[in-house]
Structures are given as C-alpha cells and as structure tokens.
C-alpha positions in Angstrom: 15.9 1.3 -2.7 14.2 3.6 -5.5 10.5 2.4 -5.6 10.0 3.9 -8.4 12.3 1.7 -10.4 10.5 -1.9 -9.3 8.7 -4.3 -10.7 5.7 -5.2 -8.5 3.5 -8.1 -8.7 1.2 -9.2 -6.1 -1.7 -11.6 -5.6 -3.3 -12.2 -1.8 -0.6 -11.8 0.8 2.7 -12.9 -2.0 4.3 -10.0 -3.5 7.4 -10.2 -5.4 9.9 -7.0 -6.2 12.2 -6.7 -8.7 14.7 -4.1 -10.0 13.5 -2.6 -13.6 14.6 -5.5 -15.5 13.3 -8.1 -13.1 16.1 -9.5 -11.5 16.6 -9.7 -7.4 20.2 -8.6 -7.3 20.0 -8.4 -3.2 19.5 -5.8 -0.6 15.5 -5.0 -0.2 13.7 -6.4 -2.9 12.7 -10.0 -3.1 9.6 -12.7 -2.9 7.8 -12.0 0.1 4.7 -13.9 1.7 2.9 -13.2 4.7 5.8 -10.8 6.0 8.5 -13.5 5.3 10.8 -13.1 2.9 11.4 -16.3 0.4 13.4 -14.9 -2.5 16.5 -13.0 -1.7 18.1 -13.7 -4.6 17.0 -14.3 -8.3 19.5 -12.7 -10.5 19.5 -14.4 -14.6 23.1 -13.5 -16.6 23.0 -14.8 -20.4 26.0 -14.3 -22.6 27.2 -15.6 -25.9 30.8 -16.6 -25.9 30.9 -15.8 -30.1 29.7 -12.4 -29.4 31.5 -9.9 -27.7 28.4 -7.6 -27.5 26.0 -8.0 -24.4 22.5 -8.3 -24.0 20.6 -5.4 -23.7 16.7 -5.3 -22.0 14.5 -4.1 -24.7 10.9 -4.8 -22.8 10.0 -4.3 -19.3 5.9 -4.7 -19.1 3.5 -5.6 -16.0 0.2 -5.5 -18.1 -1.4 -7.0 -15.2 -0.6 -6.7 -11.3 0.2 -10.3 -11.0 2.5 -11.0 -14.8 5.9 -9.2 -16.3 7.1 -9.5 -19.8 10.7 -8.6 -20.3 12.7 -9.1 -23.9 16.5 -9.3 -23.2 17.9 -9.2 -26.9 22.0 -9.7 -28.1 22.4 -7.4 -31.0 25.3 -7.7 -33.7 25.2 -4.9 -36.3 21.6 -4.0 -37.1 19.9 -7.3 -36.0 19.2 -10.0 -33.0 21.2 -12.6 -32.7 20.0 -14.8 -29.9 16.9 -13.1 -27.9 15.4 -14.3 -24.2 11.6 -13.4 -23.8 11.2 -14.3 -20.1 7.7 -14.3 -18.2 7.0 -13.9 -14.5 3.4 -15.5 -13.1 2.3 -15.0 -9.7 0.0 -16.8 -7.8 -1.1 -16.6 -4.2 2.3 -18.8 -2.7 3.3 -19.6 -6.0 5.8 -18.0 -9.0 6.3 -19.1 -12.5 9.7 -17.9 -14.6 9.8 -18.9 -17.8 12.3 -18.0 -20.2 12.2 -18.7 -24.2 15.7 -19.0 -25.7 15.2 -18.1 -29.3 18.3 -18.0 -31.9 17.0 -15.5 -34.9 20.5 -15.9 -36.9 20.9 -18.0 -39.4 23.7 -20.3 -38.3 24.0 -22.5 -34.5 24.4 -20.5 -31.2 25.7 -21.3 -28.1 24.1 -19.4 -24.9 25.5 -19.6 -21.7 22.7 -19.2 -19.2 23.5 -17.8 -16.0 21.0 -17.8 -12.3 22.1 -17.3 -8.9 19.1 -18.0 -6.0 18.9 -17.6 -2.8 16.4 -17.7 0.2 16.9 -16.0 3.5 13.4 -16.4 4.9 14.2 -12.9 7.2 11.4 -11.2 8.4 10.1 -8.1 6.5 11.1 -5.9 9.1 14.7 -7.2 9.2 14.6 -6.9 5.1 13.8 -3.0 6.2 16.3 -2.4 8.6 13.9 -2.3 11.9 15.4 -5.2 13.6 17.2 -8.8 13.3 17.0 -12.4 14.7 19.8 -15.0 14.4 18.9 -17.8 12.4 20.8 -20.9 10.9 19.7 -21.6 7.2 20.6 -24.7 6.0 22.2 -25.5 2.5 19.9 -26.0 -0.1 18.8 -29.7 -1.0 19.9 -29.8 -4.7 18.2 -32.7 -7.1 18.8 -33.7 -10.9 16.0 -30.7 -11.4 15.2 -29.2 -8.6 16.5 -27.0 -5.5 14.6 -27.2 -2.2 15.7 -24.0 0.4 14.5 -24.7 3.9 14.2 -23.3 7.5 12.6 -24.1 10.8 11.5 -21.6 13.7 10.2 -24.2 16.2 7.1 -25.8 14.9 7.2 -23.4 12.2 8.5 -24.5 8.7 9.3 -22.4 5.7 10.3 -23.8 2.5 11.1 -22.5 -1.5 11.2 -25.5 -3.6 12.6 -24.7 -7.0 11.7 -26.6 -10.2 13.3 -26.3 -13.9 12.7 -28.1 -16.8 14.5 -27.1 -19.9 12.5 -28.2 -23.5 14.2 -28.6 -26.8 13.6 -27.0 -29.9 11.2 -30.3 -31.0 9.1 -30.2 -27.6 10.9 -32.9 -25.6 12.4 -32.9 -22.5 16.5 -31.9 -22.6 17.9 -33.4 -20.0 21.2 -31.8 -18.0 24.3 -33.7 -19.1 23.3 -34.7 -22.4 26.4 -34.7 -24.9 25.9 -31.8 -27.9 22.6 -30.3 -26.2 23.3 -29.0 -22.6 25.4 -28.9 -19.6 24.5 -27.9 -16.2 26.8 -27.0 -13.6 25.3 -26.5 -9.8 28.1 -24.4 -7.3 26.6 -23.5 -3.8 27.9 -20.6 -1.6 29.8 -21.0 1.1 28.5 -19.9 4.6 25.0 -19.1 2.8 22.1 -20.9 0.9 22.6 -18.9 -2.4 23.4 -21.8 -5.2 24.4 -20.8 -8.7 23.4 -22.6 -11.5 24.7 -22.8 -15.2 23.9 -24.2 -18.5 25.8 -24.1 -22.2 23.2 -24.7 -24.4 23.6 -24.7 -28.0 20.1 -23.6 -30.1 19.8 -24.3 -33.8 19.5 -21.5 -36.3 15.5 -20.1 -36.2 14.6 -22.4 -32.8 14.0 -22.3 -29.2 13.9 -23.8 -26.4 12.0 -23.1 -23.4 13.3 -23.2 -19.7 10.7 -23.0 -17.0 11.4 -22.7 -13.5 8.2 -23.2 -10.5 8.7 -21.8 -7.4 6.5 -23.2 -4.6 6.3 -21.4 -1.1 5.8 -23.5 2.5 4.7 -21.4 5.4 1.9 -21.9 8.2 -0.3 -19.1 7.1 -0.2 -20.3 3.6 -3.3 -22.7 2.0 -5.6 -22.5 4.2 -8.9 -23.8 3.6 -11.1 -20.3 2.9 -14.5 -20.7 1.7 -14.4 -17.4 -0.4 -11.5 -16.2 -2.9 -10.9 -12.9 -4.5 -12.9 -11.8 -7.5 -11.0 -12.7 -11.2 -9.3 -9.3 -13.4 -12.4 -9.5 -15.2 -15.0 -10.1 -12.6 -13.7 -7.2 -10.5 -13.8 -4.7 -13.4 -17.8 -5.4 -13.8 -18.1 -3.6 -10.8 -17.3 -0.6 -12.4 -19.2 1.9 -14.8 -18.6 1.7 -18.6 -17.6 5.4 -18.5 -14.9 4.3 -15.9 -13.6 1.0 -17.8 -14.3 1.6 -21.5 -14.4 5.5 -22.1 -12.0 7.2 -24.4 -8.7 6.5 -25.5 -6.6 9.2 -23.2 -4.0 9.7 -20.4 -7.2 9.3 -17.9 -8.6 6.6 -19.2 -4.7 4.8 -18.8 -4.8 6.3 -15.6 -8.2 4.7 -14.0 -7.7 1.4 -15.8 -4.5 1.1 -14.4 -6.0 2.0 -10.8 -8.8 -0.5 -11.3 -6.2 -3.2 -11.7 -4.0 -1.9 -8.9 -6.9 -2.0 -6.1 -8.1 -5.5 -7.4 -4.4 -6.7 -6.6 -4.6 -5.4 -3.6 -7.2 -6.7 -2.1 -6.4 -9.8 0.7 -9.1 -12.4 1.7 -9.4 -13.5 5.4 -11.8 -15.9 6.9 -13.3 -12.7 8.1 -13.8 -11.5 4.3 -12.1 -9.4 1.7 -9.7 -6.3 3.2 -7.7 -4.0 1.1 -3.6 -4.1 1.7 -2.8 -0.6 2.3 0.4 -0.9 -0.7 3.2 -2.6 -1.9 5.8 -3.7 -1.0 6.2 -2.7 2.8 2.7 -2.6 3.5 1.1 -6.0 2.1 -1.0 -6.0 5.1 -4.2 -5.0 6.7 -4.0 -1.1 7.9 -7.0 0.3 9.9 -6.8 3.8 8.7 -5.5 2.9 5.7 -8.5 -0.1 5.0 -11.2 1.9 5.7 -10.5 4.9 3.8 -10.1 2.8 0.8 -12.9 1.5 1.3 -15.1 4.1 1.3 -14.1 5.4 -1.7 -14.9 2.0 -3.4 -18.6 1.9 -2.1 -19.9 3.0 -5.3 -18.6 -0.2 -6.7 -17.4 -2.8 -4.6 -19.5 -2.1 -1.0 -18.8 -5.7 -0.4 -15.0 -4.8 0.4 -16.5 -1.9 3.3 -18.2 -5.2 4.6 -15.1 -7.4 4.1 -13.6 -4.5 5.8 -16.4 -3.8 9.4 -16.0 -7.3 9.7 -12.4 -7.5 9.7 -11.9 -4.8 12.2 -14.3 -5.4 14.1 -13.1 -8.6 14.6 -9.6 -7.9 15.9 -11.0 -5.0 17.9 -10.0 -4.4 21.2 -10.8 -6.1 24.3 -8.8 -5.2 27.1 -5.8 -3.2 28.4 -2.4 -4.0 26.3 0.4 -1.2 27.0 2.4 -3.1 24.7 0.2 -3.3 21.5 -1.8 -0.1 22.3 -4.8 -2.3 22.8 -7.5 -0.7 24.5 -11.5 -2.1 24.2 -13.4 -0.9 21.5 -10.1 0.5 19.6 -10.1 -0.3 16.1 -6.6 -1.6 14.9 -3.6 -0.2 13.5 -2.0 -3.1 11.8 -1.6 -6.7 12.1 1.7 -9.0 10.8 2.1 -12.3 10.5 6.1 -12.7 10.2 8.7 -14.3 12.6 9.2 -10.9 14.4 5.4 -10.6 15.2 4.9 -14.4 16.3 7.8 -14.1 18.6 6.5 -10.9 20.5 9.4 -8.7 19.0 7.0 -6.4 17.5 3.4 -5.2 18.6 1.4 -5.8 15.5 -0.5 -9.3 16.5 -2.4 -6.8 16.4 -0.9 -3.1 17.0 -3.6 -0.7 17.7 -1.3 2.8 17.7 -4.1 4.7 16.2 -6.4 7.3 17.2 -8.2 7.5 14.1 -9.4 4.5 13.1 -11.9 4.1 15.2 -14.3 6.9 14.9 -13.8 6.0 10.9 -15.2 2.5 11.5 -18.7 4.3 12.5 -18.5 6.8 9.3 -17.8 4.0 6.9 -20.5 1.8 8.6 -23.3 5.0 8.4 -21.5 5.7 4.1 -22.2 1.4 3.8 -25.6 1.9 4.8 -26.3 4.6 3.0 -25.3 3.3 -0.4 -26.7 -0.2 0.0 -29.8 0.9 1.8 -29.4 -1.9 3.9 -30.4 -0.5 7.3 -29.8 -4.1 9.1 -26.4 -3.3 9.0 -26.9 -0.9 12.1 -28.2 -3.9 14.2 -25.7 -6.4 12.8 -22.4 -4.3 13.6 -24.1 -2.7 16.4 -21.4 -4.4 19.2 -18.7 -2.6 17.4 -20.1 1.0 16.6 -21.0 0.7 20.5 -17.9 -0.7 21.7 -15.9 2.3 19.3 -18.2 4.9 20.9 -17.2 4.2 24.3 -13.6 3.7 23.1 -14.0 7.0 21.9 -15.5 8.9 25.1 -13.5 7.0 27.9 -9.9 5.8 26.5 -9.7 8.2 23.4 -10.8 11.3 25.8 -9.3 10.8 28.9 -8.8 13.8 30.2 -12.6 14.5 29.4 -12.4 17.9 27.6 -14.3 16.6 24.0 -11.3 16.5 21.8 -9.9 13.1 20.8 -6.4 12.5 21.9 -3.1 10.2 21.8 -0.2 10.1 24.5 3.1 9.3 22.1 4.5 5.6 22.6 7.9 5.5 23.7 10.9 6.1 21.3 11.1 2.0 19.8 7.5 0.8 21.1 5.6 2.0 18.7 4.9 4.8 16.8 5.0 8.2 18.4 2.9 10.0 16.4 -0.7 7.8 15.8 -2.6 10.1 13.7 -2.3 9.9 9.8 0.8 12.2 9.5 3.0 9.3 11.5 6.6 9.8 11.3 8.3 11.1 14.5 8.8 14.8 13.6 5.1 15.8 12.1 3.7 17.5 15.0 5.4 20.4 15.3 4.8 24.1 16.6 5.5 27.0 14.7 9.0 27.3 15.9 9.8 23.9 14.7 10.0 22.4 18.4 7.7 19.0 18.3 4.5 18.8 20.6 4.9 16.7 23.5 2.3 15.1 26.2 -1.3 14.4 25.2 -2.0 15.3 21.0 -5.3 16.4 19.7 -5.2 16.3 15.8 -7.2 19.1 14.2 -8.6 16.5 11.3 -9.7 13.6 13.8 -12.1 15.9 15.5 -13.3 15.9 12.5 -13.9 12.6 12.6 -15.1 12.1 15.7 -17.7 15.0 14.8 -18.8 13.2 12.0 -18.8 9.5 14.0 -21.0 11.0 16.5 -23.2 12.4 13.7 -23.5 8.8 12.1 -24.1 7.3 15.9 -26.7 9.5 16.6 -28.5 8.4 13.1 -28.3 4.6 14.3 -29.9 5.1 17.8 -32.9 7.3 15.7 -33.3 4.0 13.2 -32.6 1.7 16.8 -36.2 3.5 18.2 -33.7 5.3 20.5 -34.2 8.8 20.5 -33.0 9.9 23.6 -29.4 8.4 22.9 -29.5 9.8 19.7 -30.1 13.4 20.6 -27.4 12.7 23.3 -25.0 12.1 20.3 -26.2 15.3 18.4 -25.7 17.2 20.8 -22.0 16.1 21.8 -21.3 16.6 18.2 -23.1 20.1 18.1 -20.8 21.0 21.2 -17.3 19.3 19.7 -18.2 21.6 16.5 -18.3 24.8 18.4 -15.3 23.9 20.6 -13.2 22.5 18.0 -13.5 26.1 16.1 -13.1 28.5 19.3 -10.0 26.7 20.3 -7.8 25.9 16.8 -9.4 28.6 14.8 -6.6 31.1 14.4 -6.9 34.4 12.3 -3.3 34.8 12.1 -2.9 31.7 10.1 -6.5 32.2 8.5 -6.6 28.5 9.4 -7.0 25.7 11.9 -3.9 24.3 14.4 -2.8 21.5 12.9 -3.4 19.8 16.5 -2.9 21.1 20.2 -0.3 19.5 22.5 -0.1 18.5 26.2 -0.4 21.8 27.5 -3.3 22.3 24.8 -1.1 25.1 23.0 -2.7 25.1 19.7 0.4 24.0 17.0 -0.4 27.0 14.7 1.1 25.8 11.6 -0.5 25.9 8.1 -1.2 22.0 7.3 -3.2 20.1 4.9 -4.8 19.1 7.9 -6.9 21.9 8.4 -8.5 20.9 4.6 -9.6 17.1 5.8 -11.6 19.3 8.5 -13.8 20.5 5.3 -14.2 16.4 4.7 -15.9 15.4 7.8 -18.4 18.7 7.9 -17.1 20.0 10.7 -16.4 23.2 9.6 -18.8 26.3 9.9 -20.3 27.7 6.6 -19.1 31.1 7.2 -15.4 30.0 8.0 -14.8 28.0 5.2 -14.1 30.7 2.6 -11.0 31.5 4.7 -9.7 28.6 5.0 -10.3 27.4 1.1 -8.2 30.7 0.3 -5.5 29.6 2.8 -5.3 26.1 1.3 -5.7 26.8 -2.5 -2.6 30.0 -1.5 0.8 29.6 -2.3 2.2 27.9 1.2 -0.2 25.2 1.0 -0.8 24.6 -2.8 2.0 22.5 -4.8 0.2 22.8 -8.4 0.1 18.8 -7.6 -1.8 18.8 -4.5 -1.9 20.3 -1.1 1.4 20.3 1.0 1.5 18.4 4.4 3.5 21.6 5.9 3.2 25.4 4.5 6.4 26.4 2.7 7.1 29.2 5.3 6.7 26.7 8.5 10.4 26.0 10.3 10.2 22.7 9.5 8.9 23.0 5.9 10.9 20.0 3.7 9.7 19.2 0.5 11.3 15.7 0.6 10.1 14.7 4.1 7.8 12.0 4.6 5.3 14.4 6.1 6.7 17.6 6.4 5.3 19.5 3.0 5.0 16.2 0.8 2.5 15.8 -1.6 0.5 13.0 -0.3 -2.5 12.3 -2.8 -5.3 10.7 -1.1 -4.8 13.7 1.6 -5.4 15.9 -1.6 -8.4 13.4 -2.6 -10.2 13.9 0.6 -9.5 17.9 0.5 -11.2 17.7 -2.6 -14.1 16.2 -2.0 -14.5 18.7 1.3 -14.1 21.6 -1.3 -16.9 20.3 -3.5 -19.4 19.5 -0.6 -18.6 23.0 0.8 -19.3 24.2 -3.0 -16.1 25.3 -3.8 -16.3 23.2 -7.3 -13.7 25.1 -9.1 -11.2 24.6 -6.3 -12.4 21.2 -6.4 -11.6 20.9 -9.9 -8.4 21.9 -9.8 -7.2 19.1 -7.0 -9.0 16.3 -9.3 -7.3 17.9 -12.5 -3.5 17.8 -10.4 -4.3 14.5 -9.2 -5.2 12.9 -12.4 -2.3 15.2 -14.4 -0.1 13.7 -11.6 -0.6 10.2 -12.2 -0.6 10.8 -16.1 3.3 11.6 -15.5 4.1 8.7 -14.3 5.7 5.5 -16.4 3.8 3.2 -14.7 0.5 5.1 -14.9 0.3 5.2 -11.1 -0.1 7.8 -8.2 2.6 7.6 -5.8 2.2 7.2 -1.9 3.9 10.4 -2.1 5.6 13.5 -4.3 8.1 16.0 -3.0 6.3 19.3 -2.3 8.1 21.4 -5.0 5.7 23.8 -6.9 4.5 22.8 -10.2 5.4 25.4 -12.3 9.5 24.7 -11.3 9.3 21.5 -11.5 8.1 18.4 -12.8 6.8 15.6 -10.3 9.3 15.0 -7.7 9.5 11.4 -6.4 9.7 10.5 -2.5 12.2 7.7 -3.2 10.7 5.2 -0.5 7.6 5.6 -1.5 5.2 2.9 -2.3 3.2 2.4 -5.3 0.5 1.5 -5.8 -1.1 2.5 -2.2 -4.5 1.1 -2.3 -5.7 4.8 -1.1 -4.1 6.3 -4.1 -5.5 4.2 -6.6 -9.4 4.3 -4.9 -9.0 8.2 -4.8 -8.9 8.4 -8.7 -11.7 6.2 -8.9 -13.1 8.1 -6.3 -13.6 11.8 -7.9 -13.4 10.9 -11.3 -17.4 11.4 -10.8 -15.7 14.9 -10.1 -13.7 15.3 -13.0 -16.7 14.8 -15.6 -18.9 17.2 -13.7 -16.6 19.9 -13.7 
C-alpha cells in the first residue's frame, strides 16, 4: 500500500484509511480503533443506467484531520448530469458518511447506488502481515435500516453497527420499498460478513436527496469515563504564535498550518494525561522515543503535552525483569498496544520496552519542561522516575560497566533487533556491509546519556545535593572524553556510527554522528570536521541528511534506514548546527525541510524520502511511509523560530 495516496483521518485512538477517493476497497486500509480493525470494507459504486458515461471524482479534500470532502460528478457533453458530494466525519469510536445525491439536469434521473461493507475486526498486526489468529465472524444482523457486524474474543466484544437513512428531495424520510421512489436490495457474502447493499433511486430534475450512514464502534477500551478530553481545532491553535498561525499567505505558511492541525490530531488522552501518537496509520499508539521527542519540540507551546507525556511513561515504567517484553526497572517504554494480539500475549507490547533510548530522553525532556515553565517542583514531583531511569541507566543499560550505553539484539521474531532509533534489522552495519553483532553502543545515545547526566546533575544541585550532583558531572565529563577517543575516527572525519560486541567501532558515515552535535556532546574544536563531513556530498541529499553515506556497502536510497531521508533526524541535526553556531548550515537543513514539505500534495513531511540528491531529482517517496509522523510535523514547528532568524 502507497501511503502516499490515503486519505487519513484520525481523532483519539480511531483512525480511518482510505484509498484517494475514499473508498476501502480491501487489503491494508480500513477503520481502525485501538489496534482493531472495524472497517475492512467500505467501497460506494454509483451508476446511471441512461448514461453510458461513468462517474469521475472531481474533489478529494481533508481540510481538517478528522473530515473528507469528495465530489464524484457523471458528465455528458460539457455538463453534470447527476453529481454525489459525499462527507466523511470522524469522531473518537464513531464515523459519519453522508452522501448528497443531486440531479443538475433538467429532466428525472435514475441512480443506482452501490456499497459493499465489511468488518473483519483482525488485529492491526495481522492487517500488516506480522501474524494471524483464527477467528469465526459471524454474519452480519441486517434490519429494515441497519447492519450490526459482531465478534466475541472471550469476554471481549467488538461490534460495528451500521445506520442509513435515506431523505427525499422534500426533507422526509424515503423509506426502502416504496413504489416510484426507491428500492433496496440487501445480498450477504458467502463464507464472510461483507453484505452488499443496493438502491434505484429516481431524483427529480434540480433535487436531492440525502443518504446518511452512522457507524458506531463496540470495543472494551472504547468510552471510558476520562475526566480530561483533547483540546478543540481552535483551542489547540491558541497555543501557537500569531507569526506561526496567521503570517503570510505562502507555501510555509500552508506548510505549518497544516502541521499544527496534524499534531493536534495526533494527540491521544489517557487517564494518565495527553500523549502524542507517534503517526498514522500503523503507529496510532503511544511510542517512547517517538512521544518524547515530539514533545519537546512542542514545549514552546503546548508544555502541557511534555507533562501528559513524564506522566505517561513514567507510569508504565519498568519494574522488574521481563525477557519477554524487554522490561527492565527504571526502563522507559517502547510501545504499548491494545489489540487482540497484545491481550493474548502474542506480542510484547502490553508494554514492549525494546529501547535503549528512551530513557535517558525522559530526564532531558523533564530538565527542557522545567526550563521552559520555570516550574522547578517538577524535579521533586517526577523525582521516582528520573531516579529510577538513572539507575536503569548505570546498571541494566551498562552492564558490562565501561560508560557507554548499550543493547544486546532480541532474538530474530521477539522483538526488534536493533533498539536504537535506526530500528530495522540491517541498520547497524560495519564498513564492509557485515551487521554488528553482540552488545551495540549507538554513537547518538551517548549523546544522550551525556546530556541526561548533565540534566541529573542540575536536579541533585536544586535537591540541596551537591555531592550527587558533582558525581553526575563528572560521569558526564568522563563519557564526553571517552565517547570521542574511542568513535572519533580521522579517516571518516567523523564519529562510528555505534561499536559492536567486540567494541570495533562501525566506521561508517551516518546521520548519526550529526544528533551527537544535539545533545552537546561534542568538543568545540571537533565540530568543524564533522559539520564539513555532514553538510559533504555522502551525507547531504539537498533534502536533508542521509541515514548512510552514499559510498557505505550498504548505501540504499530506498531503505528504511540505510541512506533515507528521515526529517526529524535532519530537524535535530539542525538545531545541533545552530547551537554549535554553524547558522548557515543550519539554514540550509530548515530551508530543505520546509522546501520538502512544500512539495508535497498534502502539505506534509513524510516519515521518510528516498536519499536521491536533490539536484537529480525531485522528492522521492518511501512508499510505506507514514504521514503525518507526529515528529515530522513538531520539527517544522520546531525551527521555524530558525527559519525567520536566518
């Protein structure tokens, strides 16, 4: 499935996909909630058996994350004939389709109306090829008006209950059956739920009539009683400066409002608070890593979401030993599902904590929250967590005790193999293309553990703790020094991109080496080499930075990590290269970034772009990749402060 071609709405944890002219037609797409799949099937046909022309789509339009418009129009000779304006509502467990038959010729028309539905109820995963269960579905319950699709896992029950209601051209009710107005016909599948449904329905010349069909969603996780809610469109933009919301009419301005919408559709409320999803549609979920990087480019203007966001994680944070979900104590979470796969144990993530960098970026955006708001009770209030990451940090995270933070791979099916940002099996590679195996130290989660210690250190001085708090200075002082005699390499005029079992440094070129300039970990006087490396030709697209050098052995430019374009990786590079100074360089990253998302259709910034160089190519699309990623959208938000300065 193209991502690139959807239709995305979303509001809280229900998501719907659709192809470009928002239909369902099968395989991936569908109405998902809470990692369960509701919709498999939603597929409208409309022809006019006087016509032998078809109906074109004319408008496809998501103003707003959580409404489509589409205008499917018959045209005969220069003008419509009979036209279908159809719009899609979402609300948190609930979707509206609505569809306004309108004959614009002069004489009667009769419309035969098409829609075949189904509901499979399969767990995300399954809808993404990761695994299967064997369920029974039962037919669907079919009324005068209404379908009801059901299925029961234990005490678990999951329902879509369908409503339509057809209204006449005067505003009252046409009811199926009746002679000279409409006919319905109802044929269900064999061996599956899918039902088809049909009407012939004759419109007078210049009327319409209006269909509308409710769909309501039945699952556990769904209505509960919270005490907060997420913020309105409108509410959520107030959070934002005028020069951000209301500046001039241009591709940026598109660009940011359109980013400003996406993040408030991301956002997911929890007992716990407000948490970012990390993107739709396969990751409508709460992602460590992912959560808290978003986060911190939002404090600015929303530092209630970093809260949401401590409190969260540091809710689900480990407690004990779990080989099987990665748990260890004081580890900050990966990712946490609630599907059928999850509540049955056939998947780690209740919740998965494969991760070794989420938890030294709990303490930095806990030090960046305090920092912004002032509010220096914060350190007391999450000071279980910060501990309980700390020690994660120096036992568990370092366990063979030589300062650098480190992961041992899961095994092939248990989890994910590679746990630093760059995830995907093959990313940690040497420079003859062979993949690093034992115990990996990531070059740019030093650099987060160097900064983390920094913060800690700053809480014990506020605590009226000096002594621990030059103890943290001074492990961060040593990790700096240690971190740049063992992956500095001159060859590469850059850092390892991480060192393996045997601590062999992997001496690749890697966008990796620019998050080090994020956290401040690297030396003044080194930096200058390394900004020449990243801003050369292996490294620099003309879009952004590559994941992988163009000259490494396993250099791809459609790979998921192996020379991709990712953007917020770019974002963060960028806002190194201005900290360190290096504005121009700087400048240029924001400028790509923001050019970047300026070519798009939908106005967005991809999870992802092939790493082909700019000035061959136009913006290359990763064909799985999501959009919009909540980190994607925040970075343009993010160093748009950049932009104006430059």
């Amino acid at each position: 499935m193209n991502l690139s071609k959807n239709i995305v709405l979303k509001e809280n944890y229900t998501f719907l996909v659709t192809d470009e002219d928002g239909a369902i037609p099968g395989g991936e797409r569908g109405l998902y909630s809470h990692d369960t799949r509701f919709l498999s099937r939603l597929l409208w046909q409309f022809d006019c058996p006087d016509v032998p022309e078809t109906f074109h789509t004319l408008v496809a339009h998501s103003s707003q994350p959580d409404t489509a418009v589409f205008h499917h129009a018959l045209i005969q000779g220069p003008s419509q004939i009979l036209g279908v304006h159809r719009t899609l509502s979402l609300e948190e467990g609930r979707l509206a389709d609505t569809l306004v038959l309108e004959n614009t010729d002069s004489q009667p028309r009769r419309l035969r109306l098409g829609l075949s539905i189904d509901a499979d109820f399969i767990d995300l995963f399954e809808a993404r090829g990761f695994a299967s269960l064997d369920r029974r579905l039962s037919p669907p319950a079919i009324g005068k008006s209404s379908l009801e699709f059901g299925y029961t896992d234990g005490p678990d029950t999951y329902g879509t209950h369908v409503t339509l209601k057809l209204q006449g051209p005067d505003g009252g009710l046409m009811v199926p059956g009746d002679p000279g107005k409409t006919q319905m016909a109802v044929r269900q599948g064999e061996g599956t739920g899918e039902a088809a449904l049909s009407w012939d329905i004759e419109i007078p010349p210049r009327k319409k009539i209006t269909l509308t069909m409710k769909i309501a969603l039945t699952h556990p996780s769904l209505n509960q009683d919270l005490e907060s809610s997420l913020p309105s469109y409108s509410r959520w933009r107030e959070g934002f400066p005028e020069s951000l919301i209301r500046g001039p009419v241009s591709q940026d301005q598109g660009v940011l409002n359109q980013a400003i919408q996406d993040l408030r559709a991301l956002m997911l409320i929890s007992p716990q608070g407000s948490i970012p999803a990390a993107g739709i549609p396969w990751f409508v979920a709460a992602f460590g890593r992912d959560s808290l990087i978003t986060a911190a480019m939002l404090l600015p203007h929303h530092p209630w979401v970093a809260r949401g966001v401590l409190e969260y994680l540091g809710h689900y944070q480990g407690r004990e030993v779990h080989t099987f979900r990665g748990e260890e104590p004081g580890k900050i979470m990966h990712e946490i599902r609630f599907g059928e796969l999850a509540r049955k144990g056939k998947i780690p993530h209740t919740p998965y904590y494969g991760t070794i960098d989420a938890t030294p970026l709990y303490i930095i955006l806990l030090q960046e929250l305090v920092e912004q708001t002032g509010s220096r009770d914060l350190i007391a209030h999450f000071q279980p967590q910060w501990e309980a990451c700390l020690a994660w940090m120096m036992e568990y995270g370092d366990a063979d005790g030589d300062g650098f933070l480190e992961y041992i791979s899961a095994e092939p099916g248990k989890g994910l193999v590679v746990q630093s940002w760059k995830d995907s099996d093959d990313s940690m590679s040497h420079g003859d293309g062979s993949l690093a195996q034992g115990y990996i130290r990531p070059a740019e989660v030093q650099g987060y553990a160097y900064r983390a210690y920094m913060a800690a250190a700053e809480f014990y001085e506020d605590l009226g703790n000096p002594e621990k708090s030059s103890e943290l200075l001074m492990r961060a002082q040593a990790l700096q020094l240690s971190f740049d005699r063992v992956f500095w390499s001159d060859s590469l005029d850059c850092y390892a991109m991480a060192l393996d079992g045997d601590s062999r440094p992997l001496a690749v070129k890697s966008s990796n080496a620019g998050q080090l300039l994020w956290s401040g970990i690297v030396p003044e006087n080194r930096a200058p080499r390394l900004v020449s490396t990243l801003m050369g030709p292996e490294l620099y697209s003309g879009w952004g930075i590559r994941t992988l050098g163009t000259q490494e052995a396993r250099y791809n430019p459609v790979s998921y990590h192996n020379g991709s374009v990712w953007p917020h990786d770019t974002a963060l590079i960028a806002r190194g290269l201005w900290d360190y100074g290096f504005r121009d360089e700087a400048g240029q990253l924001v400028r790509d970034l923001f050019d970047l998302a300026g070519s798009q259709g939908d106005r967005r910034l991809p999870e992802l772009i092939a790493g082909y160089s700019r000035g061959t190519s136009p913006p290359v699309p990763y064909p799985v990749a999501c959009r919009p990623q909540s980190w994607d959208a925040a970075a343009l938000v993010y160093l748009h402060p950049l932009l104006i300065r430059e």
